[in-house]
C-alpha positions as CSV (number, residue, x, y, z in Angstrom):
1,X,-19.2,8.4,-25.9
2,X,-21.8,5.6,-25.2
3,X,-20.9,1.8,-25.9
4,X,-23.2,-0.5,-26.7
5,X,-24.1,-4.2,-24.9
6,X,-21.7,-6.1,-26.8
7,X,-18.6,-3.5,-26.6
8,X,-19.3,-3.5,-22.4
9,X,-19.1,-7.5,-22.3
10,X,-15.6,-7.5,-25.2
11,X,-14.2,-4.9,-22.8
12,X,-15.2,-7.2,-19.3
13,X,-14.0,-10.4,-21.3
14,X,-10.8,-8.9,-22.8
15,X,-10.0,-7.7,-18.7
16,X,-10.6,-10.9,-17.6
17,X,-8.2,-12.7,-20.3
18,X,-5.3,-9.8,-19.6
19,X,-5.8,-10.5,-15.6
20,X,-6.3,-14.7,-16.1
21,X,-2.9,-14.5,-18.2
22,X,-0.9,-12.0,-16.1
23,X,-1.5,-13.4,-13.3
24,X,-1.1,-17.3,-14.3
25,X,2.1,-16.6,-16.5
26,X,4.6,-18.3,-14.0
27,X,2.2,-21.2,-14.0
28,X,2.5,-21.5,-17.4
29,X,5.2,-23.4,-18.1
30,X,6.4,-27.2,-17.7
31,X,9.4,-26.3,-15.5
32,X,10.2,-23.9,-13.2
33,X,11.7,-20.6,-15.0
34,X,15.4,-19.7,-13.9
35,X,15.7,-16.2,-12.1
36,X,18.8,-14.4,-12.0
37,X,20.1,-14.4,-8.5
38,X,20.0,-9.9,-8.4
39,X,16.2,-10.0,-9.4
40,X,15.6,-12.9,-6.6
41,X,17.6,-10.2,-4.1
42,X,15.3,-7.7,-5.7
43,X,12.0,-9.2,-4.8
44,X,12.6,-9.7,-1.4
45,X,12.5,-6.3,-1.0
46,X,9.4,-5.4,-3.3
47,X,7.0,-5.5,-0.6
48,X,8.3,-3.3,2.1
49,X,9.0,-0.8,-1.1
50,X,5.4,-1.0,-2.3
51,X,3.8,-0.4,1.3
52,X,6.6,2.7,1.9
53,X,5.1,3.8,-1.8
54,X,1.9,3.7,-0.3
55,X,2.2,4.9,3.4
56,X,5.0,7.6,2.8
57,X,3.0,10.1,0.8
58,X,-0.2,9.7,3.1
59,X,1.5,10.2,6.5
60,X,4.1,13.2,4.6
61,X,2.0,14.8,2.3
62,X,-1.0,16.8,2.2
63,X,-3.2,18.1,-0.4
64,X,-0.1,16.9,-2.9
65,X,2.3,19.2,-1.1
66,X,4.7,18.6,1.7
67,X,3.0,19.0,4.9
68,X,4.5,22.6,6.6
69,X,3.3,22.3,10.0
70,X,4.5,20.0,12.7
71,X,0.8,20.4,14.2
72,X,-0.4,17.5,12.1
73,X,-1.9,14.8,14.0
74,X,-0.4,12.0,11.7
75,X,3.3,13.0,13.1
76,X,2.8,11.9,16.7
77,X,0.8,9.1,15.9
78,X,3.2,8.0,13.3
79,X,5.6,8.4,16.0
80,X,4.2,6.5,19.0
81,X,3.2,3.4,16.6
82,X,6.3,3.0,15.7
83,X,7.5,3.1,19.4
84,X,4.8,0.4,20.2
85,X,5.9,-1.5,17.5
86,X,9.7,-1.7,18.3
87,X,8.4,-2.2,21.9
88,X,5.9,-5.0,21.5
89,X,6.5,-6.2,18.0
90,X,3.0,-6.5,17.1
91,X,0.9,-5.3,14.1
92,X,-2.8,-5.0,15.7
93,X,-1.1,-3.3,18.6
94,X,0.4,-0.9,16.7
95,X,-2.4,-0.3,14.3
96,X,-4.5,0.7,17.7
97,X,-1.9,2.6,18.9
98,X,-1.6,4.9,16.0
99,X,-5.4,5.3,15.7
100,X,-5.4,5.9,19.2
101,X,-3.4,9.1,19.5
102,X,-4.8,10.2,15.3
103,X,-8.2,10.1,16.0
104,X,-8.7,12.5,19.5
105,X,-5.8,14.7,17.9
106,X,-7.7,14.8,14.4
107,X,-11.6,15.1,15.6
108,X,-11.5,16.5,19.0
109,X,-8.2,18.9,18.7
110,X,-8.4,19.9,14.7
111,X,-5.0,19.1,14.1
């Protein structure tokens, strides 16, 4: 299926409206909406949940399936970040860290 000039810019300029409105809905109004005091509990949780959505599944799974083996080289990494990070308290640190002990065990032992 091929769409013509116009049907690519209605498509790019309908986008842009859904992601201008979306985005600017709590801007929107003249005074500050009420929220309920369970969905303010609820948000302050929403961004550890979204980065445990997206870390978990990479460091756990493996070709969509449950990784089998503990000879995985994102298990001991995994491991001593999080030890430098309850240690030290410090992202970069821990972001070294874990690349640190990934990358010889990925590219020079295979794991």
């Amino acid at each position: 299926m091929s769409l013509s000039t116009s049907e690519w810019w209605l498509a790019i300029l309908g986008l842009a409206a859904i992601t201008l409105l979306s985005r600017a809905f709590f801007m929107i109004p003249r005074r500050e909406l009420p929220l309920p005091r369970w969905l303010q509990r609820g948000l302050k949780y929403a961004p550890l949940a979204a980065l445990t959505a997206v870390i978990a599944p990479e460091i756990l799974m493996s070709q969509g399936m449950l990784i089998d083996t503990l000879q995985d080289a994102r298990l001991p990494a995994v491991l001593t970040a999080l030890g430098y990070y309850f240690w030290r308290r410090g992202i970069l640190g821990t972001i070294v860290v874990g690349m640190g002990v990934y990358l010889p065990l990925h590219i020079v032992a295979g794991w």
